[in-house]
C-alpha positions as CSV (number, residue, x, y, z in Angstrom):
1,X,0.0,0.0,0.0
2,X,1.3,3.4,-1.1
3,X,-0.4,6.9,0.1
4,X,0.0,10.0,-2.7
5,X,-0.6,13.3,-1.6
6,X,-2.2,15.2,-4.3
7,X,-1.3,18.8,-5.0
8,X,1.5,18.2,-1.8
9,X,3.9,21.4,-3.7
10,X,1.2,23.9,-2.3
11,X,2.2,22.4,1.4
12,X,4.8,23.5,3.6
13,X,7.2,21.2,4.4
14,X,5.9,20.6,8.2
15,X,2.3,20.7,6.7
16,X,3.4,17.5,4.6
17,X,5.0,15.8,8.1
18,X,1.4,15.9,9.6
19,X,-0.3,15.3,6.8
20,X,1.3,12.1,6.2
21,X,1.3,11.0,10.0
22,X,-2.3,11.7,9.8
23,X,-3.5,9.9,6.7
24,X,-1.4,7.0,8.2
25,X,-3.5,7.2,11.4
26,X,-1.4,9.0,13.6
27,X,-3.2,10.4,16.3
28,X,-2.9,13.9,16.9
29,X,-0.3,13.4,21.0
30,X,1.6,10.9,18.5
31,X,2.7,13.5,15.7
32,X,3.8,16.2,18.6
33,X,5.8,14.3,20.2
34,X,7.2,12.8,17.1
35,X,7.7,16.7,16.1
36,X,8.4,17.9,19.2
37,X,5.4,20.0,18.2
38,X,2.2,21.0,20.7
39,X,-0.8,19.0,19.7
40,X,-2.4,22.6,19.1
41,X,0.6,23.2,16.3
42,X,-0.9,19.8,14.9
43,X,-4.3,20.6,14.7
44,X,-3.5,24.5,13.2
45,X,-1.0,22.8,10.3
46,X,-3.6,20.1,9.5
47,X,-6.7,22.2,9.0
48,X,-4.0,25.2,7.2
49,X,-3.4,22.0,4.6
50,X,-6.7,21.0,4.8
51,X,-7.5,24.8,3.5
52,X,-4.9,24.6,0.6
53,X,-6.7,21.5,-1.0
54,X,-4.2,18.6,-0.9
55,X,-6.0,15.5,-1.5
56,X,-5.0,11.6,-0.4
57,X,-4.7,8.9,-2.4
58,X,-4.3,5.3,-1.4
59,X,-2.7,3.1,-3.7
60,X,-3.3,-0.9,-3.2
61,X,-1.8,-3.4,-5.4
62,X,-5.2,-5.5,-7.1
63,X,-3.1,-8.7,-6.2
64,X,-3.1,-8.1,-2.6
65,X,-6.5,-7.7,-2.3
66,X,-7.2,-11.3,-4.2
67,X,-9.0,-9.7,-7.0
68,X,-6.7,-10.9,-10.2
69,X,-5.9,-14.5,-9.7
């Protein structure tokens, strides 16, 4: 499984760190203290992202699902 951010050049580069986390399920304490960020910080880059319009994109391989073959 692969995630693609969509239109990721009109995010920051920390936006992209949280985005990512995020999308991978990373809960909000998790990302601070992976950033060394406050949870507030989290919450202000994801919704500033959010505001730019990236968009996520998961990418599964058809074999791994048991659909071709």
């Amino acid at each position: 499984m692969q995630i693609e951010i969509r239109h990721a050049q009109n995010l920051s580069f920390r936006e992209k760190q949280v985005v990512t986390m995020k999308e991978m399920g990373a809960s909000t304490a998790v990302i601070a203290k992976r950033l060394r960020i406050s949870e507030s910080s989290v919450a202000t880059l994801f919704n500033r992202a959010r505001g730019k319009g990236y968009e996520t994109v998961i990418v599964i391989d058809g074999d791994a699902l048991g659909l071709f073959g």
